[in-house]
C-alpha atoms as one frame of an Amber mdcrd trajectory, in Angstrom:
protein
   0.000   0.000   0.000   1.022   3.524  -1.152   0.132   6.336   1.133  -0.050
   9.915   0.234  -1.185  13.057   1.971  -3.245  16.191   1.036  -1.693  18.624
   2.846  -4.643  21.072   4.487  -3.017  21.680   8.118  -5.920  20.520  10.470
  -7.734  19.155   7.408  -4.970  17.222   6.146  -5.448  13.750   5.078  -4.253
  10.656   3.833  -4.803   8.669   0.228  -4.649   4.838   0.740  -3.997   3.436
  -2.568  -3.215  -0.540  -3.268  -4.938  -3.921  -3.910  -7.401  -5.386  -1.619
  -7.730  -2.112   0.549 -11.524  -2.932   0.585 -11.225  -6.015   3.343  -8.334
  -3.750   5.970 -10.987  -2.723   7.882  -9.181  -0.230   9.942  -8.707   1.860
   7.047 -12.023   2.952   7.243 -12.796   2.508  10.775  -9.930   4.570  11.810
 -11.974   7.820  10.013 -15.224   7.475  11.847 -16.130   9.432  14.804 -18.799
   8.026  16.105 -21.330   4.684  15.737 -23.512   6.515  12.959 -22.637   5.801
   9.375 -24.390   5.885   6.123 -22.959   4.059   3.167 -24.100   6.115  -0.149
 -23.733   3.555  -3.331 -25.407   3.295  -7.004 -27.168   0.039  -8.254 -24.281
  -0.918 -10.281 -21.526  -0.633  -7.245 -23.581  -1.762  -4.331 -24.216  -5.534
  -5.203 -20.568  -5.403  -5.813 -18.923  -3.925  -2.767 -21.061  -2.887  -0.424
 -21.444  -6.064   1.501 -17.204  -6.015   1.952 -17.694  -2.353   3.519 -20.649
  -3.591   5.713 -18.765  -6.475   7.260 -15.954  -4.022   8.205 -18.345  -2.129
  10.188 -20.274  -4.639  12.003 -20.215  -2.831  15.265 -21.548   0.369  13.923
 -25.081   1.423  13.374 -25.123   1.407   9.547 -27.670   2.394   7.023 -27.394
   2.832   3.300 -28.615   4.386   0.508 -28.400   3.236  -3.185 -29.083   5.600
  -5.663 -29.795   4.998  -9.700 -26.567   5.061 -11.419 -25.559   7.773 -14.722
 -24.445  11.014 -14.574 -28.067  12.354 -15.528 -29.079  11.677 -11.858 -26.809
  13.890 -10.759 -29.457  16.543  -9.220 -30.839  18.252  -6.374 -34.051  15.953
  -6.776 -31.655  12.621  -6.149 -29.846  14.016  -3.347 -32.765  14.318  -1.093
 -32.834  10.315  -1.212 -29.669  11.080   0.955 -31.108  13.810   3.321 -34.650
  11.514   3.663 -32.539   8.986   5.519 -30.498  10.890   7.539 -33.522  12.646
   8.755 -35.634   9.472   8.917 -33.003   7.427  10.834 -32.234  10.729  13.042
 -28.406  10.371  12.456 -26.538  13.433  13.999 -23.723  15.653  13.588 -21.496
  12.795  14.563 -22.218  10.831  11.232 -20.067   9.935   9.549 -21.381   9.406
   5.244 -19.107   7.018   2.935 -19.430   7.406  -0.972 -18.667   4.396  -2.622
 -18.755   4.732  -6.072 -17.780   6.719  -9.098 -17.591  10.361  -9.113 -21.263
  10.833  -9.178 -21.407   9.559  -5.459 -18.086  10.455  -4.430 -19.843  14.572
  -5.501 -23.244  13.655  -4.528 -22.336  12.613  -1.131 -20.002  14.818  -0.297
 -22.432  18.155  -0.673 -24.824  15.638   1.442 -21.802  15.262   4.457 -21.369
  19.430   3.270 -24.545  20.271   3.642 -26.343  17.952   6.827 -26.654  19.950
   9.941 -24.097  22.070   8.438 -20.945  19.748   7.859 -20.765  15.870   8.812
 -17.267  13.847   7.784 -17.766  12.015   5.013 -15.303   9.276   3.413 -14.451
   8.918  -0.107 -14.140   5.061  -1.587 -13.793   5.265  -5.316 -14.553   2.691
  -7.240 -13.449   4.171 -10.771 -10.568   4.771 -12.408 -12.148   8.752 -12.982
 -12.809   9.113  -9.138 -10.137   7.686  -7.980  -7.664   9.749  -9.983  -9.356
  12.983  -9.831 -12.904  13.879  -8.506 -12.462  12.247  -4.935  -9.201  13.747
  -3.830  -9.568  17.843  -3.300 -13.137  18.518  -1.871 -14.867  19.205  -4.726
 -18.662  18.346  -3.688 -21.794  19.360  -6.029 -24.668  18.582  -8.282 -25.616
  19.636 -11.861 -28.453  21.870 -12.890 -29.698  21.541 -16.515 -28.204  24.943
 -17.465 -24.461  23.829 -15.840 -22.302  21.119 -14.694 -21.619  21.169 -11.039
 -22.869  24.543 -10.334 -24.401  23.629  -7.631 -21.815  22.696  -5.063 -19.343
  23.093  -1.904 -15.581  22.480  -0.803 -15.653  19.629   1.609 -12.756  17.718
   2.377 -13.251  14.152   3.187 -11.883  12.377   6.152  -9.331  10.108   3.913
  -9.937   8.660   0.673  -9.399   4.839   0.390  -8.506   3.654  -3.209  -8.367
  -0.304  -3.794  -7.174  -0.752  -7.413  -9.121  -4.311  -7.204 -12.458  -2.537
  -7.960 -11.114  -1.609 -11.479 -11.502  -5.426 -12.664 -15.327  -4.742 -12.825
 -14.833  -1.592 -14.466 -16.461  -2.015 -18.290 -13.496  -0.736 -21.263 -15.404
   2.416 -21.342 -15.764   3.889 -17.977 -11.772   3.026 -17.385 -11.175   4.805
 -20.735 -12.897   7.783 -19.294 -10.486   7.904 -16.185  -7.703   7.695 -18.446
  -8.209  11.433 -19.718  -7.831  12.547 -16.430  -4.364  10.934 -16.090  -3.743
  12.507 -19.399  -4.641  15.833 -18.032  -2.528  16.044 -15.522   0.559  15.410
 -17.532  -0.597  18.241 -19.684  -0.543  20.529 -16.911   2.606  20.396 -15.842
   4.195  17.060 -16.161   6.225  16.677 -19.604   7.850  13.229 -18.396   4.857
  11.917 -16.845   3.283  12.637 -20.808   5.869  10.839 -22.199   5.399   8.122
 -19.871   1.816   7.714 -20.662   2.945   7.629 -24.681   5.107   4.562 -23.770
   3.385   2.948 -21.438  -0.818   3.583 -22.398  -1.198  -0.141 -23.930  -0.331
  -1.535 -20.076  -2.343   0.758 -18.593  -5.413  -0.525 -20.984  -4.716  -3.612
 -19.880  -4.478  -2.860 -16.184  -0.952  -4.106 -15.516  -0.571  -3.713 -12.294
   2.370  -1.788 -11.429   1.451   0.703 -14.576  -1.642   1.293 -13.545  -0.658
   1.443  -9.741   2.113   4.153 -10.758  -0.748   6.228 -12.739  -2.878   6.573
 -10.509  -0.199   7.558  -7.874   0.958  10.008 -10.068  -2.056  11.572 -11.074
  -3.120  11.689  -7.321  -0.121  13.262  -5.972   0.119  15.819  -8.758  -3.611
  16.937  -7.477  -2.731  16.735  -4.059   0.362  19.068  -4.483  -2.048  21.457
  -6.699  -5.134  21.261  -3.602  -2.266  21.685  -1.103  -1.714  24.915  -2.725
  -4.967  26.228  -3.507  -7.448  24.279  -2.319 -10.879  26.655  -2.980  -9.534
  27.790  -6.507  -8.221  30.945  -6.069  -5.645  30.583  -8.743  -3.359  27.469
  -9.410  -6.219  25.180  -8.707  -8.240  26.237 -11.912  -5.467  24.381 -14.465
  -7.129  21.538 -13.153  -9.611  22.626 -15.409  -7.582  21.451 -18.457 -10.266
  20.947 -21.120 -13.052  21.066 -18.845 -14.922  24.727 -19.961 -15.038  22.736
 -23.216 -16.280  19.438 -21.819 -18.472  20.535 -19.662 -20.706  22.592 -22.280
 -20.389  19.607 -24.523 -21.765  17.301 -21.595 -24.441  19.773 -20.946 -25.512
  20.175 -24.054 -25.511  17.030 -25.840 -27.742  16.135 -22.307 -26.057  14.526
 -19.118 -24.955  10.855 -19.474 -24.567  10.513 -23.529 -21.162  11.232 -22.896
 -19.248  10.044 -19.904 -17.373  12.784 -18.343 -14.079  11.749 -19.166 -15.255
  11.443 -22.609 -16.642  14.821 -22.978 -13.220  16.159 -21.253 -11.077  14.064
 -23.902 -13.245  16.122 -26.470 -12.422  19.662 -24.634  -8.672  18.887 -24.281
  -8.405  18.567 -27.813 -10.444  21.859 -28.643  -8.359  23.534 -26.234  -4.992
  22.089 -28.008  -6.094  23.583 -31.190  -7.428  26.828 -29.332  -3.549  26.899
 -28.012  -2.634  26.514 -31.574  -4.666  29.007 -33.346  -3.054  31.625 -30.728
   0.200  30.467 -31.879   1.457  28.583 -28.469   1.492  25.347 -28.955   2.920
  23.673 -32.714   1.142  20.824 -34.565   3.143  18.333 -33.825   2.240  18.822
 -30.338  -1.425  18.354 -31.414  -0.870  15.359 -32.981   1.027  13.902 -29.747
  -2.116  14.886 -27.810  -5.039  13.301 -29.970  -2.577  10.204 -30.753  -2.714
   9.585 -27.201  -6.497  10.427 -26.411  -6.832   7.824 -29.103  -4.559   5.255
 -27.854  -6.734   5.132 -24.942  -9.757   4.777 -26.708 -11.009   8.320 -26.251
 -13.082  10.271 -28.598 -11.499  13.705 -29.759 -14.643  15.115 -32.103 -16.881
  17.280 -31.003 -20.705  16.340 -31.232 -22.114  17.618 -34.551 -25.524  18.973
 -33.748 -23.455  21.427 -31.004 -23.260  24.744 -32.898 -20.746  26.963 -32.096
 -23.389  29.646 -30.650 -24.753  27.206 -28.354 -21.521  25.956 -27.288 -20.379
  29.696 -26.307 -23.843  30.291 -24.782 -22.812  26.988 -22.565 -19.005  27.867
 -21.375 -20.233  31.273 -20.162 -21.996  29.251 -17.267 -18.317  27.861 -15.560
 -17.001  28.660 -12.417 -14.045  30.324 -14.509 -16.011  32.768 -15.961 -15.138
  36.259 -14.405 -16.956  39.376 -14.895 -18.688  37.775 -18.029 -15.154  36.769
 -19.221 -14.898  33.469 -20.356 -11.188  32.051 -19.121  -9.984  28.434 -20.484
  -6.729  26.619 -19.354  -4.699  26.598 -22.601  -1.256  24.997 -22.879   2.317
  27.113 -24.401   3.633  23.299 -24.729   3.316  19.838 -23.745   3.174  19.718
 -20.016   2.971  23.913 -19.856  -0.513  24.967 -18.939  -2.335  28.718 -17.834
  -5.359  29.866 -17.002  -6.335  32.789 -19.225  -8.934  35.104 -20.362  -6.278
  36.624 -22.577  -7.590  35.536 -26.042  -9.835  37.060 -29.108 -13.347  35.872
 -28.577 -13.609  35.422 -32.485 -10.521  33.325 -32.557 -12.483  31.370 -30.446
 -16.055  31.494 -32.231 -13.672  30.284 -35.592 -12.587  27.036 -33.500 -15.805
  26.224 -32.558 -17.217  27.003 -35.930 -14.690  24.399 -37.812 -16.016  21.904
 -35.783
């Protein structure tokens, strides 16, 4: 077992990662506060894992809650399944709420633990590649409205976040694809060797060879870590996390939640924001072709849905959490592995892109 830690002075916290984390008991029970827990899971998860987690905590009061599983139930509507059984089952401000799942629970139930009697602790156990890579680590907590992805939301650090590589066997081809443009993400951002890595090394990670995949998702983790540690409520440094997301997260919302998986739809945006970088005159071709070579390799789609016009695209990236005084900002990349946030840009260079598409 690997062990990292988000460094957040009193709300620091430690990343388990390794194989067959799910059955060390302690890893979890260590994080609870009190006899009050409430397991939040998805139909596809729960008759999976949930049973492992539930004989770890045999001498707790436990309840759970399953939820439907896809990104379109994402929403303030499903959430109250959470708060009804809090309320129901009179848990306090001792509870302690543990997401285990993808990043739709890991978000969903973390703006529950945010949210219930003002702030609970709340544990995160991801289950995919996507989650455990990116959305569980940082504090990132929300739901999506139909006019924005994850608009809706608060920062809300979890307790520790427990990642057993062993749930990725039931992953399907396409949901572990969709983690992978995460990983590729973060070597965009800042991590040249780490791309090249990826270029060399993305046919073991498709086939989940163990120490591959178990240095990926290390990686990835401790680059975010080291970006949270420095910014954790995105103030500045935090936002290049956003690599391709302004982009993805219009296409997501407008081609209607759940036709495209998240990582998907990001895969899309980090290729629009390649050739943005290009038609600025930062980034070369080459560079380009590097980028969508690998998004390929990992069985990613790079092309833009056709029925998104370029008007409704625009009309969908001016509701992001980037988006300052009506400015639209996008994290661009001057090279592989050289990313900034900017708003620094001409808005018809940008209305071109999107009309080529």
């Amino acid at each position: 077992m690997n062990t990292l830690q988000v460094e957040l002075g009193t709300r620091s916290y430690p990343i388990y990662i390794g194989q067959n984390l799910l059955k060390q008991a302690d890893l979890i029970i260590s994080h609870i506060q009190s006899k009050q827990v409430l397991i939040v899971s998805n139909e596809t998860v729960a008759p999976l894992y949930l049973n492992k987690i539930l004989s770890s905590l045999e001498n707790f009061e436990t309840k759970s809650v399953i939820l439907p599983d896809g990104e379109q139930y994402k929403n303030l509507i499903v959430l109250n399944q959470i708060f009804d059984t809090l309320l129901r089952q009179h848990f306090n401000r001792q509870t302690t709420l543990i997401a285990l799942g993808g990043g739709v629970v890991g978000d969903m139930t973390g703006f529950a633990a945010a949210c219930y009697q003002r702030g609970v602790n709340f544990i995160q156990i991801p289950t995919t590649l996507l989650a455990q890579v990116d959305s569980s680590v940082g504090g990132k907590t929300g739901v999506n409205h139909s006019l924005g992805k994850n608009m809706i939301g608060a920062f809300h650090q979890p307790q520790n976040v427990l990642i057993d590589t062993d749930t990725l066997k039931t992953l399907d081809k396409r949901q572990f694809s969709a983690g992978l443009a995460e990983v590729i993400k973060y070597s965009l951002i800042n991590d040249l060797e780490f791309f090249e890595w990826l270029e060399a090394n993305m046919t073991a990670l498709l086939q989940q060879e163990p120490s591959a995949l178990s240095f990926a998702i290390i990686k990835s983790c401790q680059n975010k870590a080291n970006i949270v540690a420095e910014d954790e409520k995105e103030k500045g440094k935090r936002a290049l996390l956003n690599l391709g997301h302004t982009f993805g997260h219009a296409i997501e919302t407008g081609a209607g939640y759940g036709k495209y998986l998240h990582g998907e739809a990001i895969a899309i945006g980090i290729k629009l924001a390649a050739e943005f970088s290009v038609k600025l005159g930062w980034l070369d071709e080459n560079a380009v072709s590097r980028i969508v070579n690998l998004l390929k390799k990992a069985a990613l789609p790079t092309e833009m849905p056709k029925e998104l016009t370029a008007a409704k695209m625009l009309e969908l990236m001016q509701v992001d959490k980037k988006v300052v005084d009506g400015k639209i900002r996008l994290v661009l990349m001057q090279g592989l592995g050289k990313s900034i946030v900017t708003d620094q840009f001409d808005m018809r260079k940008l209305e071109d892109l999107l009309e080529e598409k």
